[in-house]
Backbone as CSV, one residue per row, in Angstrom:
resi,resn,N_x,N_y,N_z,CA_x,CA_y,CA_z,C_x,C_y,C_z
1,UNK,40.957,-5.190,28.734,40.744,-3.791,29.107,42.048,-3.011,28.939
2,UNK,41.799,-1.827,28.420,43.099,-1.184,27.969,43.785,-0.722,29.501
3,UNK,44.605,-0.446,29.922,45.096,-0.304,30.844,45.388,1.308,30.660
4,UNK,44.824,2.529,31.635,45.229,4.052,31.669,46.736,4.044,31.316
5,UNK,46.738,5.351,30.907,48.262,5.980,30.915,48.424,6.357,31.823
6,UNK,49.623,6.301,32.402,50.328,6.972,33.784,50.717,8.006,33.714
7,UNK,50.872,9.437,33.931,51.455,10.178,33.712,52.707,10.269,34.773
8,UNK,53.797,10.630,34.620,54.914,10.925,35.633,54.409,11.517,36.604
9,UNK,54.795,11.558,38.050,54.288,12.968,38.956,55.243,13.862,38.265
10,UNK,56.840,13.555,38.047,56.714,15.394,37.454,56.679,16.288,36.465
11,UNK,55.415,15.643,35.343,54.947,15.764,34.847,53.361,16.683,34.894
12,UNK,52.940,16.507,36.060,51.928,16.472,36.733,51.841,18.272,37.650
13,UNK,51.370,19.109,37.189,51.559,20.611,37.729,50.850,20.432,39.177
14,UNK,51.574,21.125,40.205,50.510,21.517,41.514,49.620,22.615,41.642
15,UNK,48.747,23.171,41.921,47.984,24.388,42.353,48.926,25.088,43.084
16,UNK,49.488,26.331,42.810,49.892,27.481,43.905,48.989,28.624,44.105
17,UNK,48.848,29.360,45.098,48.473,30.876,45.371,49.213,32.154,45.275
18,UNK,49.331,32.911,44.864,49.805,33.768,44.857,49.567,34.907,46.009
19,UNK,50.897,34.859,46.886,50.637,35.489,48.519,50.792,37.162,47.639
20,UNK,52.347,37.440,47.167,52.363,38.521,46.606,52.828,38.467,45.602
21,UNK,52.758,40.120,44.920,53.849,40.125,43.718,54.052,41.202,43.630
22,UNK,55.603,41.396,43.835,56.899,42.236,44.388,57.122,43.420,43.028
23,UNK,56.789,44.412,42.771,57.342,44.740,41.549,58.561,44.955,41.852
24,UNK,59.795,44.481,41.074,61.625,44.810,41.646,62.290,46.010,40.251
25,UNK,61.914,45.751,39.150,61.907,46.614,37.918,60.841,47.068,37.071
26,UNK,61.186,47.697,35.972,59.955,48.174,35.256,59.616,46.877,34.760
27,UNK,60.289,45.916,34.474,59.667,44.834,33.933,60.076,43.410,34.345
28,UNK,60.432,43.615,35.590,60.507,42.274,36.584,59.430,42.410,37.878
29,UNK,59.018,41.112,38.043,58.474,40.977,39.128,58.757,39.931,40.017
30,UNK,58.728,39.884,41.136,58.933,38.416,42.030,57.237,38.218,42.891
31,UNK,57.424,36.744,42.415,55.886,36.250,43.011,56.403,35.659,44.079
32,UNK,55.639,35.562,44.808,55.553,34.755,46.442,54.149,33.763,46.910
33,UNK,54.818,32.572,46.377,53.168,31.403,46.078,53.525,30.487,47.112
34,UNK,52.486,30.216,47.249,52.146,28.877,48.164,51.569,27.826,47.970
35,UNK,51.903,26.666,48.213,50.744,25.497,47.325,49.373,24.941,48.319
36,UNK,48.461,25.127,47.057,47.316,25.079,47.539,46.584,23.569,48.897
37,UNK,47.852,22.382,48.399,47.563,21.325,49.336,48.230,21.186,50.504
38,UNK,49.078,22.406,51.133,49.361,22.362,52.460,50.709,22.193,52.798
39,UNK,52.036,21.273,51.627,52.929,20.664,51.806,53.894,21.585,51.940
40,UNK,54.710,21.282,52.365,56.478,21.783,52.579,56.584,22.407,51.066
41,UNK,57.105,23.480,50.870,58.201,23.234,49.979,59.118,22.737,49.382
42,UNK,60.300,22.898,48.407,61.439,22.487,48.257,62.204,23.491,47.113
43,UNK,62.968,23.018,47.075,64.371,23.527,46.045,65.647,23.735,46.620
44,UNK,66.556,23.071,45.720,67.469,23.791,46.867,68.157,25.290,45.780
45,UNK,69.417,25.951,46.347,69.788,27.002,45.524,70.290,26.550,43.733
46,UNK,69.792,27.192,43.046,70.632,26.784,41.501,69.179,25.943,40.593
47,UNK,68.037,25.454,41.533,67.215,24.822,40.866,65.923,25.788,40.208
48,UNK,64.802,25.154,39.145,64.248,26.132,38.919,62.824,25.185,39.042
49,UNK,61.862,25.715,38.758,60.352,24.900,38.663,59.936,25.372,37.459
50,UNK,58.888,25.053,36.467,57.971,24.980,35.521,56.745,25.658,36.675
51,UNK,56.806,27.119,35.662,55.462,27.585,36.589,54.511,27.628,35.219
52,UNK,52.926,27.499,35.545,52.450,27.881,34.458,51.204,28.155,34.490
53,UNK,51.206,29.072,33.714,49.682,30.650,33.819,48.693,29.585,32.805
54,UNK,47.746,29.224,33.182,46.395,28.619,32.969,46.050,29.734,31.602
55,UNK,46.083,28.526,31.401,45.262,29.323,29.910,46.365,29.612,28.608
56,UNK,47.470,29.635,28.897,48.758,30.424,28.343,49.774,29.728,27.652
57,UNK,50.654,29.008,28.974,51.839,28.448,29.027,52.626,28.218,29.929
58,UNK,53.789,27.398,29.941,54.547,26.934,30.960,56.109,27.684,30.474
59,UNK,56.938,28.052,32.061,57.597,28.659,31.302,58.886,28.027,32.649
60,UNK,60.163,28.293,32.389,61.053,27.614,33.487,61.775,28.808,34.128
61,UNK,61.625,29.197,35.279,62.153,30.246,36.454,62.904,29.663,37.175
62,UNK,64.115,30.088,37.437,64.817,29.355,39.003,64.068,30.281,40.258
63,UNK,64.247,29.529,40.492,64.018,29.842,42.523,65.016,30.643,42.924
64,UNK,64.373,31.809,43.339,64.705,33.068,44.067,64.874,33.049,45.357
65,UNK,64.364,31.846,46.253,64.159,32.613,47.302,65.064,32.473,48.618
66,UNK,64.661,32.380,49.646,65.629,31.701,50.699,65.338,29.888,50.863
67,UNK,65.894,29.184,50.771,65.759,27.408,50.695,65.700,27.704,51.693
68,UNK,65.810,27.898,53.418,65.603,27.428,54.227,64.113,27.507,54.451
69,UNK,63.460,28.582,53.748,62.123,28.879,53.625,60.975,28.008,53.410
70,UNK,60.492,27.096,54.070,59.860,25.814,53.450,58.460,26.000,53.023
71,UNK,58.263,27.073,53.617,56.238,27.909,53.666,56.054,28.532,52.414
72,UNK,56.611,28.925,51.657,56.590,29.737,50.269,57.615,29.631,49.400
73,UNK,57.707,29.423,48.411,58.869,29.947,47.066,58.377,31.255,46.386
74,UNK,59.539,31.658,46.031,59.977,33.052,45.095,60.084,32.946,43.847
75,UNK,59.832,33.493,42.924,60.654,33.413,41.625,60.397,34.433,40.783
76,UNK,61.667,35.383,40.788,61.404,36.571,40.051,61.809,36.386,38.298
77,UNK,60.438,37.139,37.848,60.668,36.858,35.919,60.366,38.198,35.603
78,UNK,60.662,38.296,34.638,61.123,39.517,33.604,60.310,39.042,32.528
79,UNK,59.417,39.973,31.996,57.953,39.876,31.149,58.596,40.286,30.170
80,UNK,59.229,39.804,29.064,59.450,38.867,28.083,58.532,38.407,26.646
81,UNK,57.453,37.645,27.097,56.736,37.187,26.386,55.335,36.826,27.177
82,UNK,54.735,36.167,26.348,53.202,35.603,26.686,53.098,35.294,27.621
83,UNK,53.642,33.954,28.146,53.852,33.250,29.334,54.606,34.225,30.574
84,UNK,55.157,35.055,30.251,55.982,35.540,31.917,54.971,37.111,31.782
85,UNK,54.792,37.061,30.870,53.960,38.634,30.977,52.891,37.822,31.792
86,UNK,52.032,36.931,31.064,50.841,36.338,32.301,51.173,36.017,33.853
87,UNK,52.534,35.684,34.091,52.806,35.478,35.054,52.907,36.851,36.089
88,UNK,53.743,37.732,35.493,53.707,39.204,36.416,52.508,39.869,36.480
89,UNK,51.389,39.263,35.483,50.476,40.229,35.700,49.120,39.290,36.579
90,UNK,50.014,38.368,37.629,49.118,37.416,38.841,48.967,38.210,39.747
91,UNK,48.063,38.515,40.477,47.744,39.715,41.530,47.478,38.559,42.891
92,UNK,47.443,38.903,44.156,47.198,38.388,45.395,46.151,37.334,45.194
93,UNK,46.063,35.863,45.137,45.101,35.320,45.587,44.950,34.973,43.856
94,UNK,45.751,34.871,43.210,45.613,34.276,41.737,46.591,32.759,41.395
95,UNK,45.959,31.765,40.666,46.276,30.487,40.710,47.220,30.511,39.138
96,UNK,48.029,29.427,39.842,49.042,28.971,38.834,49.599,27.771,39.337
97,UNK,50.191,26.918,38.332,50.304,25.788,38.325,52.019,25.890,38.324
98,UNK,52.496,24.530,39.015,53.728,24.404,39.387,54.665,23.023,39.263
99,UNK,55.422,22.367,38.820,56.033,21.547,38.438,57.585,21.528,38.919
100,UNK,58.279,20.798,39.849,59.433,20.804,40.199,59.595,20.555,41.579
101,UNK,60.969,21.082,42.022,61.939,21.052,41.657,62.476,20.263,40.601
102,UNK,63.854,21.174,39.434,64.519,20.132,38.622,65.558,21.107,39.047
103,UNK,66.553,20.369,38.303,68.011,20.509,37.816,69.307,20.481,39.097
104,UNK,70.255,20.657,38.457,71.605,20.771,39.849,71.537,21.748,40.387
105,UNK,72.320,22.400,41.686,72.149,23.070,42.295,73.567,23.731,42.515
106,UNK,73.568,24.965,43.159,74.765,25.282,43.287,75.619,25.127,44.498
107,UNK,76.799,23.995,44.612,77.256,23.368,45.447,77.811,24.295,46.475
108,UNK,77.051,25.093,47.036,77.400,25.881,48.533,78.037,25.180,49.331
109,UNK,77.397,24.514,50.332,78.216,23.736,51.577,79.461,23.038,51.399
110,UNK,80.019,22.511,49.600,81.190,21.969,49.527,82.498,23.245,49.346
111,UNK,81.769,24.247,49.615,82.890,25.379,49.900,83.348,25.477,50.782
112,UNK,83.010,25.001,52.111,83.363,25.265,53.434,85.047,25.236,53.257
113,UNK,86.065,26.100,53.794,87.016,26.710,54.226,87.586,26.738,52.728
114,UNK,86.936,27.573,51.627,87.303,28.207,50.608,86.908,29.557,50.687
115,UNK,87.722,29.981,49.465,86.909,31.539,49.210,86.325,31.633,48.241
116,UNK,85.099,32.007,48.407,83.502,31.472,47.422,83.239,33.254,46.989
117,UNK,83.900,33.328,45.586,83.709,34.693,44.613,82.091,34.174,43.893
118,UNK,80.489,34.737,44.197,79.356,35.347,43.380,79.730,35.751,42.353
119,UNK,79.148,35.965,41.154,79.185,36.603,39.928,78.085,37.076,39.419
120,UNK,76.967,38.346,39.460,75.844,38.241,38.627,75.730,39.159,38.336
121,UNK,75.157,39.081,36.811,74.713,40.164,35.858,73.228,39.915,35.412
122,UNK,72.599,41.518,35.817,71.539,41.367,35.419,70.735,41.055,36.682
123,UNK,69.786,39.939,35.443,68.817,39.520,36.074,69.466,37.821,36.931
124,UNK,70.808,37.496,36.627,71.132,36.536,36.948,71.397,36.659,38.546
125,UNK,71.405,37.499,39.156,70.911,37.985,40.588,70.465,36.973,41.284
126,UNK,68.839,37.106,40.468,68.137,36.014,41.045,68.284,34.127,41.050
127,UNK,69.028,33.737,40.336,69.187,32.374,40.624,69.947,32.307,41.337
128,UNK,71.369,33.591,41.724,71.956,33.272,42.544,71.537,33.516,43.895
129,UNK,70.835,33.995,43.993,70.208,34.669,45.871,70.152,33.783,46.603
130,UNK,69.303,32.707,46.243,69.501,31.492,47.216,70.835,31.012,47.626
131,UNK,71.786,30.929,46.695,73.404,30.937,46.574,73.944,31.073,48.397
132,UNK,73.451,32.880,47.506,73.896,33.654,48.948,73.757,34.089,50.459
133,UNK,72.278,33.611,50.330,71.859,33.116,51.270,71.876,32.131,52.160
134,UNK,72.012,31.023,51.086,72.780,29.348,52.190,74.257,29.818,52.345
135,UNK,75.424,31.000,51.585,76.528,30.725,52.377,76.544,31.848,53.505
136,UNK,75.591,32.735,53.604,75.595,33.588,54.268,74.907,32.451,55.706
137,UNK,74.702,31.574,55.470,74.233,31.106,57.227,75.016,29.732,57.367
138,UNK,76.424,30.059,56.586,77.538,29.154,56.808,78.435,29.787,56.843
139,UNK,78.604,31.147,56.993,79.482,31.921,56.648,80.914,31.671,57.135
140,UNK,80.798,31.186,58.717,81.958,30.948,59.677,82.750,29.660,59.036
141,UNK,82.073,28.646,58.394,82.794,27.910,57.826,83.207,28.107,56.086
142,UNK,83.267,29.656,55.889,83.533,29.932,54.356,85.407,30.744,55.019
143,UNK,86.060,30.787,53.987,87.376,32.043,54.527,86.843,33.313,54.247
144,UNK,86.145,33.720,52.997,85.718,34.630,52.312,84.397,34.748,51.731
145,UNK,83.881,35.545,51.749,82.287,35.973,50.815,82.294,36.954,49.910
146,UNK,82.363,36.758,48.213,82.228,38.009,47.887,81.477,38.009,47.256
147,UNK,80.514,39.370,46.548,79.277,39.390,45.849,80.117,40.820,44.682
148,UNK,79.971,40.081,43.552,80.014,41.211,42.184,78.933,41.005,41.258
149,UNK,78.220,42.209,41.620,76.958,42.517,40.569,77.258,43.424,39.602
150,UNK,76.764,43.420,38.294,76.872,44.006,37.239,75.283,44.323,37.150
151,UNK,75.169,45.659,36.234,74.072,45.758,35.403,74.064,46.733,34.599
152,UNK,72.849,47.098,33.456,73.074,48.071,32.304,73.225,49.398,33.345
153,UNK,72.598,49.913,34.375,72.770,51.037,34.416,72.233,50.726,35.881
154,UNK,72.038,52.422,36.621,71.513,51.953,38.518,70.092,51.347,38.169
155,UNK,69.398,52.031,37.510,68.054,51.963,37.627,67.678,50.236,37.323
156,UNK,68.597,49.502,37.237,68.416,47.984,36.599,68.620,47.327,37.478
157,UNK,69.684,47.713,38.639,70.298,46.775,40.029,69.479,46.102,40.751
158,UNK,69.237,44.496,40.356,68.402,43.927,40.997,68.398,43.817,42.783
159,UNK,66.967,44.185,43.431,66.985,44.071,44.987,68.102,44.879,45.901
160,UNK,67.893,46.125,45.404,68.932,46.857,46.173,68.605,47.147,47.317
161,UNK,67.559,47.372,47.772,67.591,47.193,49.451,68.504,46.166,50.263
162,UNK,68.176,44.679,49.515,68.722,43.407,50.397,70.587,43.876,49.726
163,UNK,71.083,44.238,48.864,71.752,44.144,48.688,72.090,45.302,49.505
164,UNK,72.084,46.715,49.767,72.163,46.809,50.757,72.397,46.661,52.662
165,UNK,71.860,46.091,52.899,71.807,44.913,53.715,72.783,44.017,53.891
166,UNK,73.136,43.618,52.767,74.508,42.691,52.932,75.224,43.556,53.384
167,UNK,75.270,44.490,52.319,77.403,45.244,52.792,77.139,45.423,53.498
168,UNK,75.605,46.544,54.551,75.898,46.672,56.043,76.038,45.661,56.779
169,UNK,76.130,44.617,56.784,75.765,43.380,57.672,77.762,43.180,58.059
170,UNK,78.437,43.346,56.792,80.096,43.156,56.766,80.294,41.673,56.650
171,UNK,79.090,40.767,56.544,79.469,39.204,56.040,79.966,39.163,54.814
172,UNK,79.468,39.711,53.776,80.513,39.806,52.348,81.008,41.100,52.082
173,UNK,81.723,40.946,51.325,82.374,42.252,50.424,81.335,42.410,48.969
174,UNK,81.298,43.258,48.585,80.125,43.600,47.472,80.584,44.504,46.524
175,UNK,80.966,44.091,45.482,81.154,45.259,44.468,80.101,45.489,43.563
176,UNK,79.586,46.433,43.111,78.634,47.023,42.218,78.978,47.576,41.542
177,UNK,79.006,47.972,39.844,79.161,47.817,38.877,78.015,47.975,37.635
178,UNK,78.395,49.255,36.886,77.038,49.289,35.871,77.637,49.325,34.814
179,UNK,77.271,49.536,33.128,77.784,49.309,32.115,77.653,51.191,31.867
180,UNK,76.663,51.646,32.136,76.192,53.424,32.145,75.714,53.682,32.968
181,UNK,76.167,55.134,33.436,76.362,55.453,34.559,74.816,56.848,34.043
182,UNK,74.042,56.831,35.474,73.154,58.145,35.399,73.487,58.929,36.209
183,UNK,72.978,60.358,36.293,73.349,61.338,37.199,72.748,60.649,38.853
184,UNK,73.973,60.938,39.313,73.337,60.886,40.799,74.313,59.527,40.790
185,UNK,74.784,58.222,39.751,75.577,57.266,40.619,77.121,57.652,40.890
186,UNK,77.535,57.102,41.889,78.258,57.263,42.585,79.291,55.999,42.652
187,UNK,79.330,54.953,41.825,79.643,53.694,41.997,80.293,53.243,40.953
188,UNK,80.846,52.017,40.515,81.758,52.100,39.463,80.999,51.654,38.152
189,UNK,81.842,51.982,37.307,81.252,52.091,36.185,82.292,50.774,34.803
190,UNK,81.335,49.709,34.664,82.734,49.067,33.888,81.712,47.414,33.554
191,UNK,82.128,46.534,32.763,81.654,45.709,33.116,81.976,44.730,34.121
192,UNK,82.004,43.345,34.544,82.035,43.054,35.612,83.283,42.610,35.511
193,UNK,84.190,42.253,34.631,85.203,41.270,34.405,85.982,42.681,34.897
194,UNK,86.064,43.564,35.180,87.111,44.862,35.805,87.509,44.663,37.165
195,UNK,86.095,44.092,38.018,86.143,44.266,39.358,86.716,42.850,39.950
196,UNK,87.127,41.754,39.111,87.693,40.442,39.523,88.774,40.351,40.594
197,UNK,89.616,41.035,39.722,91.017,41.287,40.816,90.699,41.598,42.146
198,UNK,89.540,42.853,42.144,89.593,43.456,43.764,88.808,42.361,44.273
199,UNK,88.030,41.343,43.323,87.270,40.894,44.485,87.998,39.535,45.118
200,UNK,89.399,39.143,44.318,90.632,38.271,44.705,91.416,38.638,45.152
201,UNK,91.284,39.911,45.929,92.129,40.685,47.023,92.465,39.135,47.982
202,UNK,93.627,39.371,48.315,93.963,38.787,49.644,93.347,37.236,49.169
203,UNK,93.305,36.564,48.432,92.981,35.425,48.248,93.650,34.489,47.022
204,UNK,94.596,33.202,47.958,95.166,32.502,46.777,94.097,31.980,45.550
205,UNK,94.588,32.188,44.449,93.878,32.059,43.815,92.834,30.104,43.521
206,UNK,94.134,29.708,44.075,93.383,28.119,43.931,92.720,27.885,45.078
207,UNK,92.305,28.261,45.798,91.509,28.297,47.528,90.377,29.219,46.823
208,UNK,90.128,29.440,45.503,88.709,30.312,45.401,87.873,29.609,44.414
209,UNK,86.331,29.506,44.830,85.363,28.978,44.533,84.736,30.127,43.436
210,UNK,83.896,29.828,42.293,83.419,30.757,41.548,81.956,30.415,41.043
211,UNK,80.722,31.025,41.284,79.600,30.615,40.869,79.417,32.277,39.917
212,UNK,78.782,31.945,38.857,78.389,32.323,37.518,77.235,32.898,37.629
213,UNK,76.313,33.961,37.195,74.859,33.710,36.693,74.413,34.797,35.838
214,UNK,74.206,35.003,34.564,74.416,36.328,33.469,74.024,35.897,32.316
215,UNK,74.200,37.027,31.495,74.221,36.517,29.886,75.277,35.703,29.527
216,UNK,75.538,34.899,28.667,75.867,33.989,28.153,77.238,34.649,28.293
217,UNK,77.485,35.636,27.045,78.671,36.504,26.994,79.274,37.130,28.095
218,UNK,78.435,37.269,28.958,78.962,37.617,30.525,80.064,36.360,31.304
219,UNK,79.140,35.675,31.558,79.730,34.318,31.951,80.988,33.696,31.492
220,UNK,80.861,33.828,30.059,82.217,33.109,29.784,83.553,34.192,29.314
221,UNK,83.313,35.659,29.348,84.124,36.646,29.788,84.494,36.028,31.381
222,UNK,84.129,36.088,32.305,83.849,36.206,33.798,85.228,34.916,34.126
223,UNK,84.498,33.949,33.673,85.244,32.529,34.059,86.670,32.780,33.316
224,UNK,86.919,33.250,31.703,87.904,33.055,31.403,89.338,34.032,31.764
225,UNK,88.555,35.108,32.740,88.950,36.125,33.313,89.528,35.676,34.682
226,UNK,88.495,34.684,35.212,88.998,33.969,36.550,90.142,32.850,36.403
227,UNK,90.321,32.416,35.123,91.295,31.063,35.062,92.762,31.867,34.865
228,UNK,92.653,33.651,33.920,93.430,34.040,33.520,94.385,34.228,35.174
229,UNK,93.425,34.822,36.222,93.718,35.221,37.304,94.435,33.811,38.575
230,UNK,94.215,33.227,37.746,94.607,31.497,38.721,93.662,30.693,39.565
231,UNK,92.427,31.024,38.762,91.407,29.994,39.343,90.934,29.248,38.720
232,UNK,90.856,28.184,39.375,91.371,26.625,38.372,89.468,26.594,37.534
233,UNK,89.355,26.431,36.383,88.274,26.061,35.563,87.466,24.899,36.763
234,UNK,87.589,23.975,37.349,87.437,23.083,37.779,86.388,23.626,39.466
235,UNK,87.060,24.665,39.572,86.792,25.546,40.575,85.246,26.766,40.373
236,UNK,84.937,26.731,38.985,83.933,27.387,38.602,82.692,27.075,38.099
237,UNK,81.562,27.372,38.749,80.340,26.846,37.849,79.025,28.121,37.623
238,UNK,78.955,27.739,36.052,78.114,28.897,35.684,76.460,28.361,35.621
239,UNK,74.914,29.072,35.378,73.931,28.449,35.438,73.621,28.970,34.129
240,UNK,73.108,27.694,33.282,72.803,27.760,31.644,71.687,27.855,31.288
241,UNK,70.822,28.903,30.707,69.778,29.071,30.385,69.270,28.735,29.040
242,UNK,67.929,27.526,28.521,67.920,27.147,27.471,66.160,27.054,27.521
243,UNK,65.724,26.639,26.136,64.294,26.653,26.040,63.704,24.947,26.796
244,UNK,63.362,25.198,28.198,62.950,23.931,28.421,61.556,24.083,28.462
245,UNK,61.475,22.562,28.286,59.939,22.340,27.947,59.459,20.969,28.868
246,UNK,60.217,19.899,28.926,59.538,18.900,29.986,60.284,18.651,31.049
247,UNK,61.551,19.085,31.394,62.544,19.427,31.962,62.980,18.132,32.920
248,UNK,62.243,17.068,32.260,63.152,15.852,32.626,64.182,15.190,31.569
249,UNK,64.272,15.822,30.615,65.301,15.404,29.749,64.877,14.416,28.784
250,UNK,63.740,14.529,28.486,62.827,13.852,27.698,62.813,14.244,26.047
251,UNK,62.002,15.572,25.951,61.676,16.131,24.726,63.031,16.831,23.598
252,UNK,64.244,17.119,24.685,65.394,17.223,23.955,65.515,18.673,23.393
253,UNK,64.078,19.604,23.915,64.476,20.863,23.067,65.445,22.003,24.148
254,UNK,65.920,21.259,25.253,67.354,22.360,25.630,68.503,21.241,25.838
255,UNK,68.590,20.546,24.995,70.076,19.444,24.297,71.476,20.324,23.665
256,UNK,72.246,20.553,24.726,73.676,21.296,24.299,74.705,20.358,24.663
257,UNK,75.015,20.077,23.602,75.987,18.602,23.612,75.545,17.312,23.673
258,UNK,76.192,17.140,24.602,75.804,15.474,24.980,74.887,15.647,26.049
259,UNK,74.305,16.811,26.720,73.855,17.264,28.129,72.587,17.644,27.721
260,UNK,71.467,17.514,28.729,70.489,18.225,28.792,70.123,19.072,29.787
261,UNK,69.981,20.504,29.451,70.226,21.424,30.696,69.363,21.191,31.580
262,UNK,68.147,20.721,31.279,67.248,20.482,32.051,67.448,19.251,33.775
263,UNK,67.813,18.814,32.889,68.598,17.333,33.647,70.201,17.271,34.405
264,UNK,70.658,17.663,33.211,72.257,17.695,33.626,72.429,19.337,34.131
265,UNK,72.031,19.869,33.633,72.363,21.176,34.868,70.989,21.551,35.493
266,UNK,70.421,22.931,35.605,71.160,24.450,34.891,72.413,24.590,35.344
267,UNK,73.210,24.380,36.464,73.895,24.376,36.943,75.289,23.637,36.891
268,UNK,76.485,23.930,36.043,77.542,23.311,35.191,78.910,23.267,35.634
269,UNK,79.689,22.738,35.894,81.129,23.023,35.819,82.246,23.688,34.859
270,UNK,82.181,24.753,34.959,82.981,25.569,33.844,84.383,24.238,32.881
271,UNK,84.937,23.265,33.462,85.956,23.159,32.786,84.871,21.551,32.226
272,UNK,83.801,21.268,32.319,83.151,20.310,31.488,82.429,20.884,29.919
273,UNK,81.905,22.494,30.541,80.952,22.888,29.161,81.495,24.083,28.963
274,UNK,82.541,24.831,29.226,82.794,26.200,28.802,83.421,26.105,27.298
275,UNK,84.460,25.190,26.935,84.864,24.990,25.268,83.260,25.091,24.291
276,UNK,81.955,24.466,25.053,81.135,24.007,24.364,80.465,25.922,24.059
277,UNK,80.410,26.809,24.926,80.144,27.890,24.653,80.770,28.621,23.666
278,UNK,81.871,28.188,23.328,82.833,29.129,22.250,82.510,28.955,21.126
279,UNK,81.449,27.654,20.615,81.330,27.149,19.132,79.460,27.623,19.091
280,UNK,79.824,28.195,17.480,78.801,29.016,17.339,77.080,28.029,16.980
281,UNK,76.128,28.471,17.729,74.936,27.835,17.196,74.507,26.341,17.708
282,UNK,75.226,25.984,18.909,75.457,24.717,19.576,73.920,24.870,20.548
C-alpha cells in the first residue's frame, strides 16, 4: 500500500476571519483576523505570515500588530497586485487562509540599557510597529527611544494618530520627515538620512542600537549614514524584502547569497548582508 504524502504543518494554511479592515492610505489597508479554530496567536516583532485570498494567491506580510496581543493579528498591505488587491478588498466576516509565523525577529529585549534608534520609510512603518511597541513596554530598561519616519509627502505618513500618541506620551523622541512638502505641513522636509544626527543627540555612538525598515535604497543610505556617525555595523539590523513563496527555505525563489530571506531573516544584521546590497542584481 502506497503510503500518503505528509504535508509539513507549515505548509498547511489556517482559516482566519476578518474582524476589520482599517483603511490607513489610498492604497493601504490593515486587516484585523482571527483564526477560525479558537487558538492563541503568535509572532513575535520582525516576523511575517503567508496570508492567502482563496481563489487568487498567497502573498508574504509582516505582522503589524501589538505581539503581546494573542486574540488577533494585524497586517497592513498596500494593493500592489492581484493577491494584496484581493486581500484589501476582504470586508468584515471574510475568510482567508494563513500560514506562519516565519522568519527572525527584531531583537528588542537584547537592547535593554542601550539606545535603540527606529528607522522607517514608507510603508516600512509597519514591520516595525511591533518593534515599538515591545520597547515601548520595556522602556525603563532602554536609555533611549527614538522613532524617525520618512515618507513621500504628509498625505503618505503611515498611522498618524498612534504616531501621534507616541510623542504625546514623551516615551520616545519622534522625528518626521517627508521627501515633498504640501501646503499646510509644518514639519521637516528632507530624506531620512538628515535627521540621524538629531536623533544621536546626547548618545555615545557605540551604546546605540539601530533597526531598519524601507526601500532598499533607504536602508542602506540609513545604516551607512549610522556607521559614518559611529555606530558600529554590528549594532544595526535592517528587514529584507524578497519574492517568497514557501518561506521555509525550500523553493529558493528569495535566495540572496548564501541566505534565504525567508529562513535566515527578514530580519538581518547590517555588518553580515549590507556589502551583499551594493552588488548589482544579487
Amino acid at each position: 500500500m502506497i503510503e500518503p504524502i505528509r504535508i509539513p504543518s507549515a505548509l498547511l494554511p489556517r482559516r482566519f476571519r476578518v474582524v476589520v479592515n482599517c483603511p490607513e492610505l489610498s492604497d493601504v489597508s490593515t486587516l484585523s483576523i482571527l483564526p477560525l479554530d479558537g487558538t492563541q496567536t503568535s509572532g513575535k516583532p520582525g516576523q511575517f505570515n503567508m496570508l492567502y485570498a482563496f481563489g487568487v494567491g498567497e502573498i508574504a506580510i509582516s505582522i503589524s500588530g501589538n505581539p503581546a496581543d494573542t486574540d488577533t493579528l494585524l497586517h497592513t498591505i498596500r494593493n500592489v497586485g492581484a493577491v494584496s488587491g484581493a486581500l484589501c478588498g476582504l470586508r468584515e466576516g471574510a475568510m482567508l487562509g494563513l500560514r506562519g509565523p516565519f522568519g527572525t525577529p527584531w531583537p528588542v529585549e537584547a537592547q535593554a540599557g542601550r539606545d535603540l534608534v527606529i528607522i522607517a520609510g514608507g510603508l516600512g512603518l509597519a514591520p516595525l510597529r511591533p518593534a515599538i511597541l515591545q520597547a515601548l513596554s520595556m522602556r525603563s530598561a532602554l536609555r533611549s527611544l527614538s522613532l524617525v519616519v520618512g515618507a513621500r509627502s504628509p498625505s503618505q505618513i503611515l498611522y498618524p494618530a498612534q504616531l501621534a500618541d507616541w510623542a504625546g506620551s514623551g516615551a520616545l523622541r519622534i522625528s518626521l520627515t517627508v521627501d515633498r512638502a504640501t501646503p499646510g505641513w509644518t514639519g521637516m522636509v528632507g530624506v531620512v538620512t538628515t535627521r540621524l544626527e538629531r536623533a544621536l543627540e546626547g548618545c555615545d555612538p557605540a551604546n546605540v542600537s539601530a533597526f531598519v525598515c524601507g526601500p532598499e535604497v533607504m536602508m542602506r543610505h540609513s545604516c551607512q549614514a549610522l556607521e559614518d556617525l559611529g555606530v558600529p555595523a554590528a549594532c544595526q539590523w535592517i528587514s529584507m524584502e524578497r519574492n517568497m513563496k514557501c518561506a521555509v527555505g525550500s523553493c529558493g525563489h528569495c535566495q540572496f547569497g548564501p541566505d534565504f530571506v525567508c529562513r535566515d531573516g527578514p530580519v538581518f544584521r547590517w555588518d553580515r548582508i549590507g556589502a551583499r546590497l551594493r552588488i548589482r542584481e544579487i
